[in-house]
Residue frames as a rotation matrix with the C-alpha (Angstrom) as fourth column:
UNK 1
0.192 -0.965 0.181 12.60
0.291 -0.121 -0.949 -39.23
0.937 0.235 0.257 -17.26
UNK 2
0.697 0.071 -0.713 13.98
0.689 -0.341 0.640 -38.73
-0.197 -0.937 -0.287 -13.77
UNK 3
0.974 -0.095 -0.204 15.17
-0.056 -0.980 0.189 -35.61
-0.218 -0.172 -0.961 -12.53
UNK 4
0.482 -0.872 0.081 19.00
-0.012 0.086 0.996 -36.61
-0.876 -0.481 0.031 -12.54
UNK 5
0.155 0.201 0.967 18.37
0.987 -0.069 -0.144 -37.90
0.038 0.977 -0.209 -16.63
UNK 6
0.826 0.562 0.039 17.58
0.557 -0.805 -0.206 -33.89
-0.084 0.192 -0.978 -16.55
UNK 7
0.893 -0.151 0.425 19.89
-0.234 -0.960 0.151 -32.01
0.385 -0.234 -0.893 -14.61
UNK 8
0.164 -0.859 -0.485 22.68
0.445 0.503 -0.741 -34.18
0.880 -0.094 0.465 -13.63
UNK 9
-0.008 -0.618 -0.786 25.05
1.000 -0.005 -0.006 -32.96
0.000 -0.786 0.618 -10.71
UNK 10
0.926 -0.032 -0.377 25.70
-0.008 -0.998 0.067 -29.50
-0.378 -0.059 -0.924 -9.60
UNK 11
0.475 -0.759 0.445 28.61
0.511 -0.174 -0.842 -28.36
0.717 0.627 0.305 -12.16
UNK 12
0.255 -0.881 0.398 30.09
-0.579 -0.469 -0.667 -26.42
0.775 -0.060 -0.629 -9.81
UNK 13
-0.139 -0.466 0.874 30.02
-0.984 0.166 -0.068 -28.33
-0.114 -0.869 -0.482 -6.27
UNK 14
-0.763 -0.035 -0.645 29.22
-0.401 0.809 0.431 -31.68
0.506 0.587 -0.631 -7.36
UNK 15
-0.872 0.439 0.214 25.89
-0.166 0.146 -0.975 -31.56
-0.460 -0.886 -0.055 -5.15
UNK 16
-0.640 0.619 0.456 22.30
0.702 0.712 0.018 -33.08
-0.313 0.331 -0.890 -5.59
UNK 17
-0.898 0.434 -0.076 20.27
-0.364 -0.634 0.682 -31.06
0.247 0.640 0.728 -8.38
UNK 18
-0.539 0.834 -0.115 16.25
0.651 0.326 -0.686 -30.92
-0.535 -0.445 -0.719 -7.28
UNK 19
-0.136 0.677 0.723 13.12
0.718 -0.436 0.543 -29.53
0.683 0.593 -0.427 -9.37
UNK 20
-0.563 0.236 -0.792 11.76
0.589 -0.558 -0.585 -26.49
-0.579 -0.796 0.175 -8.05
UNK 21
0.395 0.713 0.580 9.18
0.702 -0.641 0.310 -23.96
0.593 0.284 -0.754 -9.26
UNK 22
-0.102 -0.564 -0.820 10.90
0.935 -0.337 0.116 -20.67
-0.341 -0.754 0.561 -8.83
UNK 23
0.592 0.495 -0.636 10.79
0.191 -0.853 -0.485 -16.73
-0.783 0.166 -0.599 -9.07
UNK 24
0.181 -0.520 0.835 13.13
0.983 0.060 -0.176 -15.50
0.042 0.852 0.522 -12.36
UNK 25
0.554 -0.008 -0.833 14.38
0.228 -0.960 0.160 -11.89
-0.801 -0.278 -0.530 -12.03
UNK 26
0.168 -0.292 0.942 14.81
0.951 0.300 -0.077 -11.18
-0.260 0.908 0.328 -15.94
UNK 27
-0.177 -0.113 -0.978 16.54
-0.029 -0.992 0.120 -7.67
-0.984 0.049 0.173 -17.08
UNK 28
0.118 0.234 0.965 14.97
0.975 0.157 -0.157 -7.11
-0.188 0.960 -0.209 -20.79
UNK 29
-0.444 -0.375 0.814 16.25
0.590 -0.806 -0.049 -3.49
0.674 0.458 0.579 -22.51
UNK 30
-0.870 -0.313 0.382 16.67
-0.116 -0.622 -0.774 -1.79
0.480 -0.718 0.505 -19.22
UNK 31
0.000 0.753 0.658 13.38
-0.855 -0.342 0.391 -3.24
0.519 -0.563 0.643 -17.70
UNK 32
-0.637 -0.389 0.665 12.98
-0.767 0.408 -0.496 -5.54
-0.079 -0.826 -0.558 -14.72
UNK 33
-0.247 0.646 -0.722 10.67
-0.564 0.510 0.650 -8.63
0.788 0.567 0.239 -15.39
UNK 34
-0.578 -0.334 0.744 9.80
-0.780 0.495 -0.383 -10.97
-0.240 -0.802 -0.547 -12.79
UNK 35
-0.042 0.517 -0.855 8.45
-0.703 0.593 0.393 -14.79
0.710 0.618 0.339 -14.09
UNK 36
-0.266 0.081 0.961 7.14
-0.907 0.315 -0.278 -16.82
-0.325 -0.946 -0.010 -11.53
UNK 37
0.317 0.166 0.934 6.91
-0.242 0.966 -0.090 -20.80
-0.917 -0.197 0.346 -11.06
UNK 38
0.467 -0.542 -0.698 9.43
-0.855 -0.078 -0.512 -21.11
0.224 0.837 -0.500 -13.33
UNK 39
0.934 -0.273 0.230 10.92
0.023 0.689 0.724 -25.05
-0.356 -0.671 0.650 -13.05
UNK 40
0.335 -0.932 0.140 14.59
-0.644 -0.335 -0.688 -25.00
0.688 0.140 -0.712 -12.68
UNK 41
0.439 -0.569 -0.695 16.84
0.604 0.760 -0.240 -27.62
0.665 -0.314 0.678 -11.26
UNK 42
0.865 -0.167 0.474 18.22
-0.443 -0.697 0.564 -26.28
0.236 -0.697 -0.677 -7.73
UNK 43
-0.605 -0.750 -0.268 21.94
-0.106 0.410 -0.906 -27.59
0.789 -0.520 -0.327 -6.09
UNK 44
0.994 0.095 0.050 20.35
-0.032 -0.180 0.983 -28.15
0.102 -0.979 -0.176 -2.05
UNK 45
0.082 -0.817 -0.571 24.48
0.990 0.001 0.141 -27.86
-0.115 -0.577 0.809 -1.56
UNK 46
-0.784 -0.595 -0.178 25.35
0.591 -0.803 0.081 -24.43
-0.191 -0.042 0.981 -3.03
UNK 47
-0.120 0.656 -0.745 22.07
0.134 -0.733 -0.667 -23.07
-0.984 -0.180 0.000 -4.55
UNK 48
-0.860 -0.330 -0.390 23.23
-0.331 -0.221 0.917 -23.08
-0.388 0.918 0.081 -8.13
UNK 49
0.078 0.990 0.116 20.26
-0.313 0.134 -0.940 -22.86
-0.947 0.037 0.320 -10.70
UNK 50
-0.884 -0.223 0.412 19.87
0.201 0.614 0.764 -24.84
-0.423 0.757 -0.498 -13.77
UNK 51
0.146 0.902 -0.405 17.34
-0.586 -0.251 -0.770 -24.51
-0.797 0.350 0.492 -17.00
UNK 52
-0.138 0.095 0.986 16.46
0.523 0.852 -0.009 -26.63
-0.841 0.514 -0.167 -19.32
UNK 53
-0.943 -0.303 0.137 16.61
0.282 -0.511 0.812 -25.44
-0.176 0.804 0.568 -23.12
UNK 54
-0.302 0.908 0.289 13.14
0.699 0.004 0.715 -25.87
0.648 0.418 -0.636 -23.53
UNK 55
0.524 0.810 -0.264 12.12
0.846 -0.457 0.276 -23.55
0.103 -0.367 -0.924 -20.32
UNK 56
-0.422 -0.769 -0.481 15.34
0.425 -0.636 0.644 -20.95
-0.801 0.067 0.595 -20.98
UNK 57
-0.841 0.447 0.304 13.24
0.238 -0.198 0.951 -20.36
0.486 0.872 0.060 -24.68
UNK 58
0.155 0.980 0.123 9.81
0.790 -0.198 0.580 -19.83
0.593 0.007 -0.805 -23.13
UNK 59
0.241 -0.025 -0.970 11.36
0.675 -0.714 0.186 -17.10
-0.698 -0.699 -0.155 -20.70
UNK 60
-0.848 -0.441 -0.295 12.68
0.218 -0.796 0.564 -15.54
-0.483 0.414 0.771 -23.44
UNK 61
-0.615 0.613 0.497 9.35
0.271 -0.428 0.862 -15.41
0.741 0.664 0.097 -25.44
UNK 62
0.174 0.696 -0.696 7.56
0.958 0.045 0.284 -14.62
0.229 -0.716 -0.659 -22.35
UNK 63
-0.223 -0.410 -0.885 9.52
0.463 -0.843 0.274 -11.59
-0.858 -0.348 0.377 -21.59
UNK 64
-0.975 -0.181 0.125 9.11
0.196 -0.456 0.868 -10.76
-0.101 0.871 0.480 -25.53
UNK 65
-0.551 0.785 0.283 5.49
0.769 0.346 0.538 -11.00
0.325 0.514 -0.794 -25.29
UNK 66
-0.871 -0.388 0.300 3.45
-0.036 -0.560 -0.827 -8.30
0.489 -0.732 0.475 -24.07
UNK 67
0.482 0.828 0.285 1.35
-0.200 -0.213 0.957 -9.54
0.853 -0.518 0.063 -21.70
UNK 68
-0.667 -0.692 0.275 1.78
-0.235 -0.154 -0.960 -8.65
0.707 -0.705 -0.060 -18.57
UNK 69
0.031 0.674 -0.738 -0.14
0.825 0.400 0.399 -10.33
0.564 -0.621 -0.544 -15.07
UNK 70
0.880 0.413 -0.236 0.29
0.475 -0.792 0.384 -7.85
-0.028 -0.450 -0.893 -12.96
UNK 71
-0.281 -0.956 0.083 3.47
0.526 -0.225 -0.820 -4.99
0.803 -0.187 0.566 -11.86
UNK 72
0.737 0.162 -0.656 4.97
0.676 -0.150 0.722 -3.96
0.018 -0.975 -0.220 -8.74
UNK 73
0.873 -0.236 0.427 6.46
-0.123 -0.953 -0.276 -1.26
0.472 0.189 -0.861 -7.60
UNK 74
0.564 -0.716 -0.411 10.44
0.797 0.602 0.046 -1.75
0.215 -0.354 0.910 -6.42
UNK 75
0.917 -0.360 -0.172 12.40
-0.238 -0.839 0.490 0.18
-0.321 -0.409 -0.854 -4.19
UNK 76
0.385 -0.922 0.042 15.99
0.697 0.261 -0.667 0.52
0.604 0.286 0.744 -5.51
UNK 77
0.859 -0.504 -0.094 18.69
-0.095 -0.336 0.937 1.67
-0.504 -0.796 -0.336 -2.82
UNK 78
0.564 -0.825 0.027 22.47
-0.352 -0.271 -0.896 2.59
0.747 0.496 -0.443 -3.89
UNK 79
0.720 -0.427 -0.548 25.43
0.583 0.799 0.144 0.88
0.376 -0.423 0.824 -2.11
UNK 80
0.812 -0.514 0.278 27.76
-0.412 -0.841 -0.351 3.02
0.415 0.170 -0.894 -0.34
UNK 81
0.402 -0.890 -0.214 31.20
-0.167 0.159 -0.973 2.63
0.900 0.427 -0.085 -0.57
UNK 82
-0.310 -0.394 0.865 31.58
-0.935 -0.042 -0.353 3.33
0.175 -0.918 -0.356 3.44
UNK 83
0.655 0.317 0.686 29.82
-0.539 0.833 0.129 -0.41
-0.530 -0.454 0.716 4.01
UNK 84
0.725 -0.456 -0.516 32.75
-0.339 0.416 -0.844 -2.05
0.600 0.787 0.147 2.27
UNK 85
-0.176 -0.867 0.466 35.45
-0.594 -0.284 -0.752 -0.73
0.785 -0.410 -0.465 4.43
Protein backbone atom coordinates (compact mmCIF):
# COMPACT_ATOMS: atom_id res chain seq x y z
CA UNK A 1 0.00 0.00 0.00
CA UNK A 2 1.68 3.33 -0.67
CA UNK A 3 2.01 5.92 1.75
CA UNK A 4 -0.65 8.35 0.10
CA UNK A 5 -3.32 4.93 0.05
CA UNK A 6 -2.45 5.65 3.98
CA UNK A 7 -2.44 9.10 4.85
CA UNK A 8 -3.75 11.04 2.03
CA UNK A 9 -3.10 14.95 2.01
CA UNK A 10 -2.48 17.17 4.89
CA UNK A 11 -6.25 18.00 6.10
CA UNK A 12 -5.38 21.13 7.07
CA UNK A 13 -2.86 22.71 4.36
CA UNK A 14 -3.36 20.42 1.60
CA UNK A 15 0.51 19.46 1.75
CA UNK A 16 2.50 16.15 1.07
CA UNK A 17 1.96 13.56 4.08
CA UNK A 18 5.49 11.41 4.65
CA UNK A 19 6.15 8.29 7.08
CA UNK A 20 8.25 9.06 9.87
CA UNK A 21 9.27 7.24 13.05
CA UNK A 22 8.67 9.74 15.75
CA UNK A 23 8.84 10.73 19.58
CA UNK A 24 4.94 10.72 21.16
CA UNK A 25 4.60 12.94 24.28
CA UNK A 26 1.48 11.02 25.88
CA UNK A 27 -0.28 12.61 29.19
CA UNK A 28 -1.91 9.34 30.96
CA UNK A 29 -3.79 10.29 34.61
CA UNK A 30 -1.52 13.17 35.30
CA UNK A 31 1.71 11.32 34.12
CA UNK A 32 4.01 12.20 31.25
CA UNK A 33 4.85 9.17 28.91
CA UNK A 34 7.19 9.46 26.18
CA UNK A 35 6.87 6.51 23.13
CA UNK A 36 9.49 6.54 20.78
CA UNK A 37 9.70 5.45 16.93
CA UNK A 38 6.31 5.74 16.76
CA UNK A 39 5.24 5.78 12.68
CA UNK A 40 3.04 8.65 11.96
CA UNK A 41 2.39 10.36 8.71
CA UNK A 42 4.16 13.96 8.82
CA UNK A 43 2.76 17.26 6.48
CA UNK A 44 6.77 18.48 5.20
CA UNK A 45 4.37 21.83 4.59
CA UNK A 46 2.94 22.59 8.07
CA UNK A 47 4.13 19.71 10.35
CA UNK A 48 0.72 18.29 11.05
CA UNK A 49 0.84 14.62 12.45
CA UNK A 50 -1.30 11.80 11.44
CA UNK A 51 -1.95 8.07 13.04
CA UNK A 52 -3.22 5.34 11.79
CA UNK A 53 -6.03 3.43 13.87
CA UNK A 54 -4.03 0.55 14.20
CA UNK A 55 -0.81 2.55 15.75
CA UNK A 56 -3.28 5.24 17.81
CA UNK A 57 -4.55 1.60 19.70
CA UNK A 58 -1.06 0.28 20.43
CA UNK A 59 -0.13 3.74 22.11
CA UNK A 60 -2.92 3.45 24.06
CA UNK A 61 -2.14 -0.15 25.30
CA UNK A 62 1.39 0.74 25.58
CA UNK A 63 0.85 3.56 27.90
CA UNK A 64 -1.71 1.05 29.78
CA UNK A 65 0.89 -1.47 30.15
CA UNK A 66 3.35 -1.34 32.77
CA UNK A 67 6.41 -1.75 31.36
CA UNK A 68 8.49 0.80 31.32
CA UNK A 69 12.24 1.10 29.18
CA UNK A 70 13.68 3.49 30.90
CA UNK A 71 12.56 7.34 32.76
CA UNK A 72 13.91 10.68 32.66
CA UNK A 73 13.95 13.29 34.66
CA UNK A 74 12.10 16.73 33.17
CA UNK A 75 12.56 20.12 34.08
CA UNK A 76 9.20 21.97 34.09
CA UNK A 77 9.44 25.95 34.00
CA UNK A 78 6.17 28.27 34.46
CA UNK A 79 5.36 30.98 31.84
CA UNK A 80 5.26 34.42 33.00
CA UNK A 81 2.74 36.62 32.06
CA UNK A 82 5.49 39.62 31.63
CA UNK A 83 6.82 37.57 28.25
CA UNK A 84 3.45 38.07 26.61
CA UNK A 85 3.33 41.77 26.81
Amino acid sequence: MDIKDIYGDCGYCGGEVEEQKIRVDFWWERKLYLIEDVPAGICKQCGEKYFTAKVSKGMDELIKSQAVERTLQVPVKRFKEAFAV
